[in-house]
N, C-alpha and C positions, 0 to 999 in steps of 0.2 A: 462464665458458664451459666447458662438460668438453670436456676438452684431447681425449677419445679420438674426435669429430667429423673431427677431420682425420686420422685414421686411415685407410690406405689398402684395400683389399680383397684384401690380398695372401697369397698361399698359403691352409693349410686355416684355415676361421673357423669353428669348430664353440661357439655354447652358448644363451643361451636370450635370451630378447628382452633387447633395449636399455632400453628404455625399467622396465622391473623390474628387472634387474642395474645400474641407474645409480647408487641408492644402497647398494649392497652394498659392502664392503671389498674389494678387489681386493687381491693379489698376483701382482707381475709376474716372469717368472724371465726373465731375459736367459740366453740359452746353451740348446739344445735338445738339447745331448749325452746321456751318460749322467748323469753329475748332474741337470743339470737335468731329464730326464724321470722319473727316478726320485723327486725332490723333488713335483714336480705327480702324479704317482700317491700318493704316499704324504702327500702333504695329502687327499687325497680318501677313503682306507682308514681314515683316522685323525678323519674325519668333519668335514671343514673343509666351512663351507655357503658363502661367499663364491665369489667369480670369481678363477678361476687360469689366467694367459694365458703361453703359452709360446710364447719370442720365438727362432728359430733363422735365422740367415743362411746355412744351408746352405740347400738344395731340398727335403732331404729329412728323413722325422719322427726323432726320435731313433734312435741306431742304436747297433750293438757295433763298436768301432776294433779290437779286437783280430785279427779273423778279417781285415782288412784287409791285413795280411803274411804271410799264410798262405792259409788256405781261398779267400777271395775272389781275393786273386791268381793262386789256381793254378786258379778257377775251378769251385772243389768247393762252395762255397759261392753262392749266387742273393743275388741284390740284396734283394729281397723278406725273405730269412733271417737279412739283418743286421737289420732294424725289430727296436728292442726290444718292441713292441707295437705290433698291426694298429692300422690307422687306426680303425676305429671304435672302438677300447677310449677313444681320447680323447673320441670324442662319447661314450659309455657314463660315460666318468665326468667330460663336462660341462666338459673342459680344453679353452680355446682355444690353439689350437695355431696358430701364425702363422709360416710356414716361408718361406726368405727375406726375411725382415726383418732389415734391421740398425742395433742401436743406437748412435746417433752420441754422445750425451752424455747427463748425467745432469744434471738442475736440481734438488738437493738442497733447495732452499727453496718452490721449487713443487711439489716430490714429482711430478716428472714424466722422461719419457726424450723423449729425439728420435729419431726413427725417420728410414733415409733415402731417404723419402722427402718428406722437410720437413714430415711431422705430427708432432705432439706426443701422448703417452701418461700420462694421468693412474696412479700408484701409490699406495697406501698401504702398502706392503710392498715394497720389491723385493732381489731374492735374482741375487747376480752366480754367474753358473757357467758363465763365458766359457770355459774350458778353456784349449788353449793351443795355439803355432803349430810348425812344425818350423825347428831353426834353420838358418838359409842358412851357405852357405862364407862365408867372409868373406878374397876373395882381391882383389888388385887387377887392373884388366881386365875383371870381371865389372860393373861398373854399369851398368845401364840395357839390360843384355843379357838377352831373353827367348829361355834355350834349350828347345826343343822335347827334347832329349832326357837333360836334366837334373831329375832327380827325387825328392822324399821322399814317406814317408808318414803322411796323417794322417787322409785324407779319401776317401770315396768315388772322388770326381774325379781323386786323385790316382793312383789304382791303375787307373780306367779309361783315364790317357792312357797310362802303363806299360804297360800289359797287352799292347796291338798290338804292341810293340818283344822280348815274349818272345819269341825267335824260335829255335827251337833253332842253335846254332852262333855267337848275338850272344855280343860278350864286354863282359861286364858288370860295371865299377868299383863296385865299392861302397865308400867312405868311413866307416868307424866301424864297430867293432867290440861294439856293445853287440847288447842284444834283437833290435831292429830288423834293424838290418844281417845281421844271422845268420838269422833265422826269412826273410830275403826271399835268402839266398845258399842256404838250406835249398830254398826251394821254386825258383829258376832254374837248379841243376843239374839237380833232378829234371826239370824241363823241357827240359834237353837245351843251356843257356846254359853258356858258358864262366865263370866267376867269379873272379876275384879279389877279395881283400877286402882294404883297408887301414886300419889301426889305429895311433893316436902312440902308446899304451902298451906296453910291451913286454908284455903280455898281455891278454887278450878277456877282456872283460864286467870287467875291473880294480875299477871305481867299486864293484859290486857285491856279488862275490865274491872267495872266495879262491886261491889259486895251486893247491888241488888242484880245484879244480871249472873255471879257466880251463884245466887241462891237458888236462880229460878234454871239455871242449868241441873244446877246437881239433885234439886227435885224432879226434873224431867230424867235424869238417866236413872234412878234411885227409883222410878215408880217404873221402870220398865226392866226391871234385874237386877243392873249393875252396882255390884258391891265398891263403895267408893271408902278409901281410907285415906284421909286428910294430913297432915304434917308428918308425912311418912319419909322416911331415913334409909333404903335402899343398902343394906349394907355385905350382901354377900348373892352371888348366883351357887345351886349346888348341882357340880354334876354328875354324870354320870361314867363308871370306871373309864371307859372308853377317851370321856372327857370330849363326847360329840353332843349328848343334848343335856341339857337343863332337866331337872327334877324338882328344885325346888328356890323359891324366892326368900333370904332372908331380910327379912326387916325392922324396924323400932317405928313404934308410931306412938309422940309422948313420951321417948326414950324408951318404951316397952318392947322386948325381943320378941320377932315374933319369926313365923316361918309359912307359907304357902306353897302346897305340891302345884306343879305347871305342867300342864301339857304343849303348852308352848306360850312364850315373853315376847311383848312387843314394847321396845325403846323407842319412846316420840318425847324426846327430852331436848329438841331445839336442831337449827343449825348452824354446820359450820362454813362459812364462804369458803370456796377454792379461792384463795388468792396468793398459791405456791407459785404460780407462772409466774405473776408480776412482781412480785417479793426478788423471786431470782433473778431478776433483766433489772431490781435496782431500782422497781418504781416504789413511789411509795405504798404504803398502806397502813390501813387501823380501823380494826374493823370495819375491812372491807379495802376496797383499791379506790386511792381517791381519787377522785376527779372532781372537776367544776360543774358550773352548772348547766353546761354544752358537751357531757356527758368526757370532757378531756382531761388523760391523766397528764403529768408533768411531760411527756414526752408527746411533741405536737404530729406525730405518726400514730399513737397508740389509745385508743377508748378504751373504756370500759362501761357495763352496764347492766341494769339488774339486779341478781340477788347478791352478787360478788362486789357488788360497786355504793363506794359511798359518798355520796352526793351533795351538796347545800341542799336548804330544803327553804323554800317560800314560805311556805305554811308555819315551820317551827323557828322560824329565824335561825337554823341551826344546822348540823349535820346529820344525815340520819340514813340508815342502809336500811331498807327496806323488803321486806319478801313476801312476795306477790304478785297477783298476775295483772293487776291493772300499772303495777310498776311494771312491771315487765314491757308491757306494752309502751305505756306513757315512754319511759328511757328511752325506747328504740327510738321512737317517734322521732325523739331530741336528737338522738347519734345522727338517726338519717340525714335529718334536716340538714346536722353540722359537716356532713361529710358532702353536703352538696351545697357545702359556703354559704348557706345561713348560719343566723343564730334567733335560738328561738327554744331559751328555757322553761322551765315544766312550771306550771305553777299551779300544779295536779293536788287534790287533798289527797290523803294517801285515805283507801278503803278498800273495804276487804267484804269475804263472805263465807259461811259456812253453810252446812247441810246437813243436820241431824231427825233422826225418825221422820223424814219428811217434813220438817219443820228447817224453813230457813232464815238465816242467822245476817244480819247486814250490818258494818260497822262502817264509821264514816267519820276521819279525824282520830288523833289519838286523846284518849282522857289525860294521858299525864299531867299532875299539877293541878287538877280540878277543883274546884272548891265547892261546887254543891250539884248533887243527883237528881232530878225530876224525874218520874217517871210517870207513864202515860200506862192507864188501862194497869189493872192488879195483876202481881204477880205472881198471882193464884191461878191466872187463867191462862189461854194458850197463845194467848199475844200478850207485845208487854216490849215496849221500848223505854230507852232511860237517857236521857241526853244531861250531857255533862260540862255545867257553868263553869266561866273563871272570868269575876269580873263582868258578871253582869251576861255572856257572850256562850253561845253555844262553842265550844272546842273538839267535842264529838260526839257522835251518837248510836247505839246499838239498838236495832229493831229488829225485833225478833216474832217472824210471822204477819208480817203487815209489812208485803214490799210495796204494796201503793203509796205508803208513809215513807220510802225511802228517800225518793227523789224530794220531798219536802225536807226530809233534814239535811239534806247532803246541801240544798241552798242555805239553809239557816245555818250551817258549818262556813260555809264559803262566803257568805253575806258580811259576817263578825260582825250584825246589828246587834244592840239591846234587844234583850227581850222579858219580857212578864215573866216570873217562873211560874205564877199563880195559874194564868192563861196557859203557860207552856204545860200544864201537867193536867188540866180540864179536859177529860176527850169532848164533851159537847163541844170545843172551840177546834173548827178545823183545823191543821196544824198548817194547812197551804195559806191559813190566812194569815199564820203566823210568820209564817216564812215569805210572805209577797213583802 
């Protein structure tokens, strides 16, 4: 029986008859994000003639998370603007695209999924690029409690139910101190919200960077409002009888008990991969769904890729799952390639970027293990990168407001020359000369 009969008619169906595409090879992509829509574009560019069905349990077609804590929040950005690509670019290039579907298991020996709505989906290919979820508090008192004014961000939805609660003069808790929580305290003072922000490490964006680049963050959100509390201990939400919204934050900062009225909580305390589907079909996983470096997990039917997938990495000699959009992209690249019998691993540095007060944020390599700081230009001032030695060698670099200086570190990262750190910290010495 082809399992794809009990397939339901749900969201957009765009490709060409049934009854022709039934003995064609199918590749099925679970996950409608940025991976995976980049993956079904780039099987079609690269001349893949099979049926490529894109499975998203959101509403909506692939889209950019990133403008999600920024633009979109603050409303500078249209819903329409986040679509990585209009809808008919899928019919144009013959992708079914099937939005609100969600895949409940995976039948590794019928090469099939279960969709839910209790059809079954024939594959001969399928490519995981589940992405991943935002993690919840994890306090006691909160189970089984749905607060209306408790919120992260990951999704659409989620910045639509936020959005009505900007209100100027709400004061606004935010939990964690990374990207997230900063780029959305960035846009709720400009709106006219009250902010605080709290962090357990004794300095912002810690996991990431180093102590001159958390300095010159938390003096830029500190000179525009935002109340920052440092080594802070998150130890109770208060609600209200109803037990729908939040009233108040309890916390210890220095072991000290403290307590903040909310008008509404925003949790950007990390994420969690979706890697339930492949866990249950029996693949491996650890942090993250592993695969090789041809984006393939142990099972030579099954990929994965993205924020869900853990990878070798070139750059670290090691393994490393990554979350990001230039991952996102780079992975598909590799799947596509693998799935039309190359092979052609990623030997991408991993970088990244933010967007705060209109000040942008470039990172390029990770610092871990670094053994000494240069930085370039004071970080008194509104620019100010800091690149991070080990062994003589750049390993990574954050430039903050000088992206004409990016593409010079991003080679000085990828070169692993020797370099001067005297020279490398002199702005008179162009850093392109450095990096040639």
């Amino acid at each position: 029986m082809n399992a794809e009969r009990h397939v339901g008619d749900v969201g957009v169906l765009l490709g060409r008859e049934r009854n022709v595409v039934a003995m064609e090879e199918r590749i099925v992509i679970v996950g409608a994000g940025q991976a995976g829509g980049e993956l079904a574009a780039g099987l079609r560019k690269q001349g893949y003639k099979g049926r490529v069905l894109l499975l998203g349990d959101e509403a909506h077609p692939p889209y950019q998370r990133p403008p999600l804590s920024k633009g979109f929040l603050q409303g500078k950005v249209a819903l329409t603007d986040l679509y990585l690509k209009p809808l008919a670019t899928y019919e144009r290039f013959d992708i079914e695209l099937k939005s609100g579907t969600r895949v409940e298991a995976i039948d590794r020996a019928a090469r099939e999924v279960s969709l839910g709505d209790g059809s079954r989906l024939a594959y001969d290919k399928l490519v995981l690029a589940t992405g991943g979820r935002a993690r919840p508090l994890s306090l006691p008192g909160l189970e089984g409690a749905r607060l209306e004014n408790l919120f992260s961000v990951r999704s659409i939805s989620d910045i639509e139910a936020m959005r009505g609660r900007f209100v100027p003069g709400n004061h606004l808790v935010i939990v964690g101190g990374g990207y997230v929580g900063l780029e959305v305290a960035a846009v709720a003072v400009q709106l006219g919200l009250r902010v605080t922000l709290l962090e357990a490490a004794p300095r912002l964006l810690s996991r990431v960077t180093g102590p001159e680049v958390s300095s010159f963050i938390e003096k830029l959100h500190r000179e525009r409002g935002v109340e920052l509390r440092l080594s802070c201990e998150v130890r109770s939400l208060e609600l209200d009888e109803a037990r729908r919204q939040v009233r108040g934050v309890g916390f210890a900062c220095h072991g000290v008990p403290e307590r903040l009225e909310a008008d509404l909580v925003l949790v950007g305390i990390g994420l969690i991969p979706n890697t339930e589907l492949a866990s249950a079909a029996g693949l491996a996983v650890d942090n993250g769904i592993v695969v090789d470096e041809y984006a393939c997990t142990a099972d030579p039917n099954i990929l994965a890729i993205g924020d869900c997938a853990n990878q070798p990495s070139a750059y670290t000699g090691g393994r490393i799952r990554l979350e990001s959009v230039p991952n996102a992209i780079e992975h598909a690249r590799v799947a596509a390639a693998t799935l039309m019998g190359k092979r052609e691993p990623s030997s991408a540095i991993p970088w990244f970027w933010s967007d705060q007060y209109g000040l942008k944020l470039q990172m390029v390599g990770l610092s871990t293990g670094y053994e000494q700081c240069v930085t370039r230009s004071s970080a008194e001032g509104k620019e100010f990168s800091a690149f991070y030695l080990k062994d003589r060698r750049v390993i990574a670099a954050d430039v903050i407001g000088r992206p004409a200086e990016f593409m010079a570190a991003r080679r000085l990262v990828s070169s692993r020359a020797e370099v001067d750190a005297a020279r490398l910290g002199d702005v008179a010495v162009p850093l392109a000369s450095i990096a040639a």
